[in-house]
VMD Tcl script that draws the C-alpha trace (Angstrom):
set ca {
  {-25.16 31.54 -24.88}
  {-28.76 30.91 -25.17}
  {-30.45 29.33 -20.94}
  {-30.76 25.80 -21.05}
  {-34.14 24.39 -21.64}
  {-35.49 21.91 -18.53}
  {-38.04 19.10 -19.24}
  {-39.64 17.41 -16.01}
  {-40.59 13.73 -17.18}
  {-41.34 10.82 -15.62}
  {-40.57 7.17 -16.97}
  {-40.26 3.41 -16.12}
  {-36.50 2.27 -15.76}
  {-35.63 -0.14 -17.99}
  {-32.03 -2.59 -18.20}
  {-31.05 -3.17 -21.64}
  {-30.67 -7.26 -22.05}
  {-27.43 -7.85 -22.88}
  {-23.96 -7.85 -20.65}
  {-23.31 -4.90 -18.63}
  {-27.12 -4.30 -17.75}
  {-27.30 -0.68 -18.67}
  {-30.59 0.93 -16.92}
  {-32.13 3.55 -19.22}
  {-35.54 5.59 -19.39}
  {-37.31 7.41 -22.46}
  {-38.40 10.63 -22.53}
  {-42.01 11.18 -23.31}
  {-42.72 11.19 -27.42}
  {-44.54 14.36 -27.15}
  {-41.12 15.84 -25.40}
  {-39.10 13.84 -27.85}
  {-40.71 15.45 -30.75}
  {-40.27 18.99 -29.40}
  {-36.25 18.21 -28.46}
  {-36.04 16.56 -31.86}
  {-37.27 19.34 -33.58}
  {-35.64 22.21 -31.45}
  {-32.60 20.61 -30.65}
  {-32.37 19.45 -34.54}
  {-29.30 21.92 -35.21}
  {-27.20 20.82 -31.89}
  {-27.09 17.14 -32.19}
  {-23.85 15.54 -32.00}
  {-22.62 12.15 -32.77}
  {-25.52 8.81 -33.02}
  {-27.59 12.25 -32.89}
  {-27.27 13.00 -29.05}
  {-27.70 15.98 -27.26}
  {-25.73 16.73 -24.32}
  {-27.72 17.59 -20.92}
  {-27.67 17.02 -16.96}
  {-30.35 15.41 -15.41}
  {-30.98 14.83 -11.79}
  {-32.97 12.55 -9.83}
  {-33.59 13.02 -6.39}
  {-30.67 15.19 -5.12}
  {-28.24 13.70 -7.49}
  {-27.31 15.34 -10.53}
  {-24.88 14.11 -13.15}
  {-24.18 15.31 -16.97}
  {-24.65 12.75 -19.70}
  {-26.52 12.72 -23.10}
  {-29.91 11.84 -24.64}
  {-29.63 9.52 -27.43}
  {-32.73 8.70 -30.13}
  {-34.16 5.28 -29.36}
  {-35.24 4.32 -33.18}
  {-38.28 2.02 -32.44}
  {-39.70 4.03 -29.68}
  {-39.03 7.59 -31.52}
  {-38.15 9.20 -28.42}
  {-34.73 9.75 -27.03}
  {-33.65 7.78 -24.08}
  {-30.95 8.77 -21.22}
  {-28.60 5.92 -19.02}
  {-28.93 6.11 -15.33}
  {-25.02 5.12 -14.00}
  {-24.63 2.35 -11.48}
  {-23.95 5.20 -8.94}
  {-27.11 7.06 -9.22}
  {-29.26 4.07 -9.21}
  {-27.54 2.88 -6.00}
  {-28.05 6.66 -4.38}
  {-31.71 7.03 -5.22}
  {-32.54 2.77 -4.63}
  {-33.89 2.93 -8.40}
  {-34.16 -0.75 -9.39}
  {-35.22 -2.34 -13.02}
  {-39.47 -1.86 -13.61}
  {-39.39 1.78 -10.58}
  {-41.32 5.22 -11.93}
  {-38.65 7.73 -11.73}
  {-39.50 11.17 -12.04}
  {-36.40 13.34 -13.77}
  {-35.18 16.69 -14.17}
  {-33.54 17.04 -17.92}
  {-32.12 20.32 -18.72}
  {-30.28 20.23 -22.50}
  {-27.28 22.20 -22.02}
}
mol new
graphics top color blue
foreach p $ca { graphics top sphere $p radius 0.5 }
foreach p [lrange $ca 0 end-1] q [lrange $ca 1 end] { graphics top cylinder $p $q radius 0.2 }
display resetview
């Protein structure tokens, strides 16, 4: 099993207008590309690739998923993390992602 690979980023949180209000941030295109193009063989369903990030001192597993007009990938931040680390709709965040 090959050691995961981290990316630091940092991004503006976003909520997705529709019902629900799903909070998401992109990953940078230039570390979009390189995931794209090394992660190309991994990818599983709607092309995402499994990986944990954390924020502040919480950590939770979820997947990166490719945002089609952006060309990056983008990541949810649950409810429960956002409430934790008082992340809000427009905040900077700054992420560990490590693709497991």
């Amino acid at each position: 099993m090959a050691a995961p690979v981290t990316y630091r980023i940092r991004a503006k949180v976003w909520r997705y207008p529709g019902k629900g209000g799903w909070h998401f941030a992109n990953v940078s295109p230039k570390q979009s590309t390189e995931i794209r193009v090394r992660f190309a063989d991994e990818r599983r369903g709607f092309g995402s690739i499994p990986v944990t990030v954390r924020i502040g001192r919480t950590t939770w597993e979820t997947s990166l998923f490719p945002a089609k007009q952006s060309r990056t990938y983008l990541f949810a931040i649950k409810a429960a993390v956002r409430k934790l680390e008082r992340i809000d709709d427009g905040d900077t965040i700054s992420a560990v992602i490590e693709i497991r």
